[in-house]
C-alpha positions as CSV (number, residue, x, y, z in Angstrom):
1,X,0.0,0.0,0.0
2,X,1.7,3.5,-0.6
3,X,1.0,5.8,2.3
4,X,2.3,9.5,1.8
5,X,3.2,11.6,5.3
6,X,2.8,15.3,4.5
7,X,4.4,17.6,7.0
8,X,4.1,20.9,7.9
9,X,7.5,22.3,8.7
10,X,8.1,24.9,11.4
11,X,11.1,26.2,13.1
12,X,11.1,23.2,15.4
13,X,12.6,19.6,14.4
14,X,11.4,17.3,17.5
15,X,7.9,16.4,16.2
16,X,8.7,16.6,12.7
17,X,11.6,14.1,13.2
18,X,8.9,12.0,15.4
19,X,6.2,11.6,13.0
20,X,8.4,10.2,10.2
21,X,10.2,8.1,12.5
22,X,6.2,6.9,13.8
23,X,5.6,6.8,10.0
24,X,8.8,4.8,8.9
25,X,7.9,2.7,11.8
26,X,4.7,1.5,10.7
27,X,5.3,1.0,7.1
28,X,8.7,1.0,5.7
29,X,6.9,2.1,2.5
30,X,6.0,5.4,3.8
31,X,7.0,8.7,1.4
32,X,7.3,11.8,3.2
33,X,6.7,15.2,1.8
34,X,7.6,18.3,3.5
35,X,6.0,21.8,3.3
36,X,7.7,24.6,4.9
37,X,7.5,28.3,5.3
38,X,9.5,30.3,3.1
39,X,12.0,32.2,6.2
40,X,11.5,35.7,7.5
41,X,14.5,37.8,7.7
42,X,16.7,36.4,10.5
43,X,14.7,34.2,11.4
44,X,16.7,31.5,13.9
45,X,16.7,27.9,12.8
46,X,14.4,28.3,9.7
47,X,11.9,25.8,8.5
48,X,14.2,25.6,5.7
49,X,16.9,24.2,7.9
50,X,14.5,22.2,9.8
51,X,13.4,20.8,6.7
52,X,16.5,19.9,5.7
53,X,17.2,18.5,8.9
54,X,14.1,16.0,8.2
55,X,14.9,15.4,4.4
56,X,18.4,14.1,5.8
57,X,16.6,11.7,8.0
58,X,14.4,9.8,5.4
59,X,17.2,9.8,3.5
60,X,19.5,7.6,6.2
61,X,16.1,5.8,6.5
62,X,16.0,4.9,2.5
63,X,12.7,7.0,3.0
64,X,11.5,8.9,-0.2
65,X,11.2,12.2,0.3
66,X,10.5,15.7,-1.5
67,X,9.9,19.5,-0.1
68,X,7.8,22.4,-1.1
69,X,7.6,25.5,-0.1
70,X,5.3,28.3,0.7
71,X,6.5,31.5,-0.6
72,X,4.3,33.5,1.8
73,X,3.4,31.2,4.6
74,X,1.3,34.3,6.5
75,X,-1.0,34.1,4.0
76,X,-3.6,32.1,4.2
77,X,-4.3,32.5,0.6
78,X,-1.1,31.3,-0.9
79,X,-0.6,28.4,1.7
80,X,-4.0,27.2,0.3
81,X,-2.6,27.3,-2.8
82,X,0.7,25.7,-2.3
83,X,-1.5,23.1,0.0
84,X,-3.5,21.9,-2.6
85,X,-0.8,21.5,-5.3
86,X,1.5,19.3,-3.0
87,X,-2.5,17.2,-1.8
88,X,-2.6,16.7,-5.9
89,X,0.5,15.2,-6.5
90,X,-0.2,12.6,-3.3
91,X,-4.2,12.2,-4.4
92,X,-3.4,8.3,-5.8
93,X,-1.8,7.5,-2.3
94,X,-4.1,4.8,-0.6
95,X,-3.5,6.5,2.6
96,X,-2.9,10.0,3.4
97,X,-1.4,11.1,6.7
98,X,-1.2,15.0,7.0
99,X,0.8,16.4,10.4
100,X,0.0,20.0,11.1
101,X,2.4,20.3,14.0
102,X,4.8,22.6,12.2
103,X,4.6,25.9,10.7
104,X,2.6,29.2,10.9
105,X,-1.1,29.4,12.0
106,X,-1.5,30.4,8.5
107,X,-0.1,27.2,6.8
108,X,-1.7,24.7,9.0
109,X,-4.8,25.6,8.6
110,X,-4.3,26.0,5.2
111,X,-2.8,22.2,4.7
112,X,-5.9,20.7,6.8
113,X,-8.1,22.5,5.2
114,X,-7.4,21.2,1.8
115,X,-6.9,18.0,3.1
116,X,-10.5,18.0,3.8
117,X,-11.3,19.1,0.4
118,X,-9.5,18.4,-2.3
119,X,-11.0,14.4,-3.6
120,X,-8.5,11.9,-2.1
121,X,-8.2,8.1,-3.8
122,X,-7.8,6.8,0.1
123,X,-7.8,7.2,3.6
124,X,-6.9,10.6,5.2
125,X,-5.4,10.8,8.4
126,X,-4.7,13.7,10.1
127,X,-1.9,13.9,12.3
128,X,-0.8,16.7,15.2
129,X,2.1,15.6,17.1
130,X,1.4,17.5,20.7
131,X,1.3,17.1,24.6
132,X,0.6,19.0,27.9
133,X,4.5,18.8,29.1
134,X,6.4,21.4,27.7
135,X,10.1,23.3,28.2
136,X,10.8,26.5,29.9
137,X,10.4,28.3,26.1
138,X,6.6,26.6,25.4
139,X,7.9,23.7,23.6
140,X,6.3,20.4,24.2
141,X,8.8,17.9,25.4
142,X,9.9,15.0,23.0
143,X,9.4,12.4,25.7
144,X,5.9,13.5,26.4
145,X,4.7,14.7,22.4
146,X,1.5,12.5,21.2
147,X,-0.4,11.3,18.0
148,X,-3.9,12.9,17.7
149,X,-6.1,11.3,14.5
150,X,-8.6,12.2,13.0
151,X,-10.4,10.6,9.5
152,X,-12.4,11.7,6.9
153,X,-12.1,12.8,3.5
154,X,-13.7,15.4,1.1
155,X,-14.0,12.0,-1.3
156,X,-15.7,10.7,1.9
157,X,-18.7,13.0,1.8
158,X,-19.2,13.3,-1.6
159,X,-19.5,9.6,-2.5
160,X,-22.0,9.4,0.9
161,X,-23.9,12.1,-0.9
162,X,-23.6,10.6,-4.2
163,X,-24.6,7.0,-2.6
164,X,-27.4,8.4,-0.7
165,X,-28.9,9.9,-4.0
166,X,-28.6,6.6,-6.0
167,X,-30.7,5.1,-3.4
168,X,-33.2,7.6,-3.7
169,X,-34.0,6.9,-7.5
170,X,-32.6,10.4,-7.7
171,X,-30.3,10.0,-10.2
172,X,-30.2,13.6,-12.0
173,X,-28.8,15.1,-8.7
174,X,-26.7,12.0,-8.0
175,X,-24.7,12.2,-11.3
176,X,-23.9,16.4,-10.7
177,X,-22.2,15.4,-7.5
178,X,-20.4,12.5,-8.7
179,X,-18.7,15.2,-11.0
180,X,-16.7,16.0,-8.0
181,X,-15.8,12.4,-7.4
182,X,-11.7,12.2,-8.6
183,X,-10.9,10.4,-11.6
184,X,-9.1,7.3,-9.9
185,X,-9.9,4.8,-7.4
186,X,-13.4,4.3,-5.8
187,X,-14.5,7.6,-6.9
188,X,-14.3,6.6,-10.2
189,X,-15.8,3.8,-10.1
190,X,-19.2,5.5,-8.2
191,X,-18.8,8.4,-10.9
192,X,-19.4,5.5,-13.7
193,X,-21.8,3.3,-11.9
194,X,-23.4,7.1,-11.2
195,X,-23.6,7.8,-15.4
196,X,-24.4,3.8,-16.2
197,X,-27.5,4.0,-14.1
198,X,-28.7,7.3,-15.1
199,X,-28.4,6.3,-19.1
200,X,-30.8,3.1,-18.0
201,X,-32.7,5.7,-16.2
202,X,-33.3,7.4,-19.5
203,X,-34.1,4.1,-21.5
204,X,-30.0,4.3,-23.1
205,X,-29.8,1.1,-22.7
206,X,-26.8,0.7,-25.1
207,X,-25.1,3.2,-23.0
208,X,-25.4,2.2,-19.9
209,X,-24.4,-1.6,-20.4
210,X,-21.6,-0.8,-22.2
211,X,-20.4,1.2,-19.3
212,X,-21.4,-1.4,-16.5
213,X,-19.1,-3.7,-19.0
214,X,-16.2,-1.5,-18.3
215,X,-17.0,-2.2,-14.9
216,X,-17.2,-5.6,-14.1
217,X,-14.0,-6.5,-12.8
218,X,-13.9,-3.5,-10.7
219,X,-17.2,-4.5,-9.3
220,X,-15.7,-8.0,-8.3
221,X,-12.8,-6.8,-6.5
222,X,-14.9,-4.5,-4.3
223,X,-17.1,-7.0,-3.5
224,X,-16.1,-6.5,0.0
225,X,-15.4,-2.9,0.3
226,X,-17.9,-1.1,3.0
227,X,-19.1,1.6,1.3
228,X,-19.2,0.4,-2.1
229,X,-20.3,-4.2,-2.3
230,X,-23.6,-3.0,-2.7
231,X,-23.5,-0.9,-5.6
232,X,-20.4,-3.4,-6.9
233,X,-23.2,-6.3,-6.4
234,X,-26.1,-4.0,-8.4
235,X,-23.6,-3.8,-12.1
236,X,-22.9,-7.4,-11.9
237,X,-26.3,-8.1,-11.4
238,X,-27.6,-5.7,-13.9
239,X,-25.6,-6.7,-16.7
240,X,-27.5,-9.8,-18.1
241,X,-30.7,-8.4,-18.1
242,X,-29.3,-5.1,-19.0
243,X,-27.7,-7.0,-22.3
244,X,-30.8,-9.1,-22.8
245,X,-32.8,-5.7,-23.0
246,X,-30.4,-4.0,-25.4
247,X,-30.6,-7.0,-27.9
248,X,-34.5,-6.7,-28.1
249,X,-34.7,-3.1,-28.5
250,X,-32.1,-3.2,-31.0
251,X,-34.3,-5.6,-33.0
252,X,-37.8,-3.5,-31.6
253,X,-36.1,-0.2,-33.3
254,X,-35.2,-1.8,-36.8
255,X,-38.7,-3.3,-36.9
256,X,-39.6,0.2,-36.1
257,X,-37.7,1.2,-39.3
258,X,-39.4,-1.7,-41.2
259,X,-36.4,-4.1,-41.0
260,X,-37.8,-7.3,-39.7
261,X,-39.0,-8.5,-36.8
262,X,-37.7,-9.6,-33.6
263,X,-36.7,-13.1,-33.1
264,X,-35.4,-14.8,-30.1
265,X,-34.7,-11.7,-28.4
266,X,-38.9,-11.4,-28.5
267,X,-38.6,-13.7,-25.2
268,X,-37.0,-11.0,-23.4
269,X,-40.0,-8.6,-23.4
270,X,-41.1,-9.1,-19.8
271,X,-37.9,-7.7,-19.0
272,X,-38.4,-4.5,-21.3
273,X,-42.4,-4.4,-19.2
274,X,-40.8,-4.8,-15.8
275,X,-38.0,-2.2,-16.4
276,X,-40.7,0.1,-17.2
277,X,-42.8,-1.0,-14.2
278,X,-39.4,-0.2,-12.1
279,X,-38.9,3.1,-13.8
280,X,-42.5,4.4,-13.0
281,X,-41.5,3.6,-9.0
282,X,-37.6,5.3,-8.7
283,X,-40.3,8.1,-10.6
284,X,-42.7,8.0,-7.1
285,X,-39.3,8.0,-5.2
286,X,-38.4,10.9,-6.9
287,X,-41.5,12.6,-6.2
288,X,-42.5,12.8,-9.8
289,X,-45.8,11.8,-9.8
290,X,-46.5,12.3,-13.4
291,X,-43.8,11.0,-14.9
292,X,-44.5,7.9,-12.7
293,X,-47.9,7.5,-14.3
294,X,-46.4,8.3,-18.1
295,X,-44.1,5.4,-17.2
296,X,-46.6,3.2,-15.7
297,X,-48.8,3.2,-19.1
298,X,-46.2,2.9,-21.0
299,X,-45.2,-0.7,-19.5
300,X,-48.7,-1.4,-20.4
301,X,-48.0,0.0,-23.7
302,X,-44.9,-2.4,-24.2
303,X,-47.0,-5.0,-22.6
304,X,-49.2,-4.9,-25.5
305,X,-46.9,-4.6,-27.9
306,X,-45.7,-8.4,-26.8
307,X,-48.9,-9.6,-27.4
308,X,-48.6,-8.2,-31.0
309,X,-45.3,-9.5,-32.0
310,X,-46.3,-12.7,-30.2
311,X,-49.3,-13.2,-32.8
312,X,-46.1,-11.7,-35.8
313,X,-47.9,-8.1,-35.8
314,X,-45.5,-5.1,-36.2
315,X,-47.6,-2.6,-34.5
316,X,-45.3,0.4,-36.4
317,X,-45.9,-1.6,-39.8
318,X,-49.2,-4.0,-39.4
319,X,-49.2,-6.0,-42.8
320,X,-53.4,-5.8,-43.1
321,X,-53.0,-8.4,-46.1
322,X,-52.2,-11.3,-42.8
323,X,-55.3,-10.5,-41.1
324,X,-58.4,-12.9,-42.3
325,X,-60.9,-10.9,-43.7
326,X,-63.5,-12.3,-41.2
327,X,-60.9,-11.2,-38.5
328,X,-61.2,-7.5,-40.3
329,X,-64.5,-7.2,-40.6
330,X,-64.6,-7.7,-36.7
331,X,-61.5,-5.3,-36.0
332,X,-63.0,-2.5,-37.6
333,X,-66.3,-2.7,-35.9
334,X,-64.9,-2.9,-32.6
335,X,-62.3,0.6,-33.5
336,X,-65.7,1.7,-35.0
337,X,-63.7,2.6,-38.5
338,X,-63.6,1.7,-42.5
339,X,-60.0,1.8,-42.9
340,X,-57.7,-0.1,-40.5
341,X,-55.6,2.5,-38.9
342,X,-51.8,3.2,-40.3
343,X,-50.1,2.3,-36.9
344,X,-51.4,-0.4,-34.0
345,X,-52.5,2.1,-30.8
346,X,-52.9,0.5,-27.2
347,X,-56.7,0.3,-27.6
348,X,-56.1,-0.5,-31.0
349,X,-53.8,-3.3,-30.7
350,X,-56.1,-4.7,-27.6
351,X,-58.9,-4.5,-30.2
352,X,-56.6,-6.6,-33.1
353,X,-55.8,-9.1,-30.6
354,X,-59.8,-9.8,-29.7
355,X,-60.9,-9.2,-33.3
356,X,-58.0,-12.5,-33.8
357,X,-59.7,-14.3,-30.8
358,X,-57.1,-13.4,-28.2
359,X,-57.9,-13.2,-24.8
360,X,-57.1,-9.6,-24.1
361,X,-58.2,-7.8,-19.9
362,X,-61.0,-9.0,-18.3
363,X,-63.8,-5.9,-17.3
364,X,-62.6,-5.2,-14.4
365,X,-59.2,-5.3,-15.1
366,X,-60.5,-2.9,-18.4
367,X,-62.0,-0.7,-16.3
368,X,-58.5,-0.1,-14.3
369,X,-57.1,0.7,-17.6
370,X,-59.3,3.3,-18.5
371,X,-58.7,4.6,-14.7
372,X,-54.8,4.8,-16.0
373,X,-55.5,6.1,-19.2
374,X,-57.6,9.5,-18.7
375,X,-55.1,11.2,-16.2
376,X,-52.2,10.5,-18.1
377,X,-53.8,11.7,-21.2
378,X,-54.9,14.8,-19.0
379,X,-51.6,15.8,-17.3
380,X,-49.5,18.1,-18.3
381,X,-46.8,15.9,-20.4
382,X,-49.8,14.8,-22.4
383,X,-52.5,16.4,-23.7
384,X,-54.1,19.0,-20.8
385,X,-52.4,20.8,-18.0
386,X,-53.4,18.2,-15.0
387,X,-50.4,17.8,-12.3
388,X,-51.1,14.3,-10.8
389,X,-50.3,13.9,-7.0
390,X,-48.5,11.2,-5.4
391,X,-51.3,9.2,-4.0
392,X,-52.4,9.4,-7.4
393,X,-49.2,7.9,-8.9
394,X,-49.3,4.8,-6.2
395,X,-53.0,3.9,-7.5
396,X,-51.8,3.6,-10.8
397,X,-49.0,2.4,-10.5
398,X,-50.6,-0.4,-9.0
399,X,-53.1,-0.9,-11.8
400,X,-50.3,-0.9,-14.2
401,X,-48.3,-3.8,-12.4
402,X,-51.9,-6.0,-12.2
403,X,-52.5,-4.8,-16.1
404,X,-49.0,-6.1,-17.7
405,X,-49.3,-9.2,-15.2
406,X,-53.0,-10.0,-16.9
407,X,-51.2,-9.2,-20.4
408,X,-48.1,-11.2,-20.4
409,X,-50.2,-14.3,-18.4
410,X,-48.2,-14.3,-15.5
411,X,-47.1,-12.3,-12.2
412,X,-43.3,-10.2,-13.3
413,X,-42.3,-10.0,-9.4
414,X,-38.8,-12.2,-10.2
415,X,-38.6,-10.5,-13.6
416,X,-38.7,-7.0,-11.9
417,X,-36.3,-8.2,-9.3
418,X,-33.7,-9.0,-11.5
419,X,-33.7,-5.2,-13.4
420,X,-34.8,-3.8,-9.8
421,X,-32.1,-0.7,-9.2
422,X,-32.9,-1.4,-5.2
423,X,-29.7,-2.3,-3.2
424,X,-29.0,-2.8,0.5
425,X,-28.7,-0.7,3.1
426,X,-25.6,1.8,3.4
């Protein structure tokens, strides 16, 4: 593991020359950087000279070791400046240790400051070599100085954030945090889970399995890390369904464009039904209540659309010539028209399948469609200017899950399971 010690060097070389001997002590491995003050004039045993004093010790150790320094270490300003360049260079280090013993008021609070909030690839440990015994000037005696730690990282917080927003369904507000995640380590892998499950969210399914791809072995090897086995479990679980899904709407969009129809991958659809059923619910997380219920029928919607391509109807295309003339006749009393329509509708393609002799909803069960159907065609990503309310959202929601259930002949509680977003408990 490469751990970094970052100093703070004042004009004092006891608990500077303690820490990197703790350091070196712990893990031969350790590399030290210093940061010192630039000196005032005449200013008695420098932080130059101290530093220098402490660079000769990691180098009798075999310790690697480089210094920086602070051209104005009064000011807070430039110390934060100087703090954050030396943090970037160490930001790969699986652990972190900063020591603000040493230094002016100025550059010690710069140094932990930064440390606190610049993104970090691994733990953070901040270090202040101190003690209540102390020489006749103020100093604290080397025989009595102690370790005080602290951890957490600005990486930390933001992932927590990030995490608690993935949870949520919320994944708008999740992916412009994870923008602040760094570009290595576990940040970078929640940033890219972060942008796979928002392009799912927003039916790129293409995109967002390609990603979770990337991501596999990553995923396996933090199986067991704290913050992060869950959402490593969620892309290995996601990517069969997730592929299954892209290969039928691959097919669904060239028989959109009149390019065949959809073969094998046709036996995938009550995966396409219960993503849409899942979608409608992260929207009722969200507190989107209308966008849950535009979700909701359109499960239904797909749910039909199965039936169609079941019976080798393209609902985009219908080829009118296939249809029995008796079966016709029948069709186009029930939709109440002369002409069959150009393209197969919901109630239209519920209509083809009876007019075939499919079993299509029962009443009641075509009752709770209509219930579905007028306030989504109402609200105000439809046709009126109606803003559904949550309560409303749940109702419906539920209709829609007993409506694709009636449809594809069979409960879709495993099928929804397996495209389900839902992950334990942080």
């Amino acid at each position: 593991m490469k751990k970094v010690l970052l100093v703070t060097v004042g004009n004092t070389a006891d608990p500077i020359l303690k820490a990197i001997d703790e350091s070196h002590a712990e893990d031969g491995e350790v590399e030290v950087s210093l940061l010192y003050g630039r000196p005032f004039p005449g200013q008695s045993a420098s932080p130059f000279e101290v530093a220098q004093e402490a660079k000769k010790r990691c180098q009798e150790m075999g310790v690697g070791v480089q210094t920086f320094e602070a051209p104005d270490p009064e000011d807070i300003n430039s110390c934060l400046a100087v703090a954050r360049e030396v943090l970037h260079k160490v930001a790969t280090a699986e652990q972190v240790i900063v020591n603000f013993t040493g230094g002016t008021k100025a550059l010690s609070a710069a140094i932990v400051h930064a440390a606190l909030t610049e993104p970090l690839n691994g733990e953070l440990i901040l270090d202040y070599t101190g003690g209540q015994v102390r020489d006749p000037q103020g100093r604290v005696l080397r025989e009595a100085m102690r370790v005080v730690r602290s951890e957490r990282t600005a990486t930390d917080e933001i992932l927590q954030q990030v995490l608690n927003r993935l949870q949520q369904g919320n994944y708008r507000e999740a992916r412009l945090l994870a923008e602040r995640l760094p570009e290595f380590g576990r940040g970078r892998f929640a940033k890219q889970v972060t942008e796979a499950l928002y392009l799912w969210d927003e039916f790129d399914y293409a995109g967002a399995v390609q990603v979770l791809r990337r991501l596999r072995e990553a995923a396996k090897m933090l199986a067991d890390d704290e913050s992060l086995a869950s959402l490593a479990e969620l892309v290995i679980r996601l990517l069969e369904p997730g592929q299954h899904i892209c290969d039928l709407v691959d097919r669904l969009h060239r028989a959109q464009q009149k390019q065949g129809m959809p073969g094998k991958e046709a036996e995938h659809f009550p995966l396409l039904v219960a993503d849409a059923l899942e979608n409608s619910r992260r929207r009722m997380k969200e507190n989107r209540p209308t966008d849950s219920v535009l979700r909701s029928y359109r499960a239904v919607e797909v749910a039909v659309q199965a039936r169609l391509f079941d019976k080798g109807i393209n609902p985009w295309h219908p080829n009118w010539q296939a249809v029995s003339s008796e079966a016709m006749q029948r069709y186009l009393a029930l939709v109440k028209a002369t002409e069959p329509p150009r393209k197969i509708s919901l109630d239209n393609g519920l209509k083809l399948l009876e007019a075939i002799g499919q079993q299509t909803l029962r009443e009641d069960m075509d009752e709770k469609l209509r219930y579905l159907q007028q306030p989504r065609n109402d609200s105000y990503l439809e046709h009126g200017y109606q803003r559904l309310a949550a309560e409303d959202a749940q109702r419906l929601h539920g209709y829609a899950v007993m409506l694709c259930a009636e449809l594809s002949g069979a409960p879709l509680e495993v099928v929804r399971e397996s495209v389900s977003h839902e992950w334990r408990s942080l």
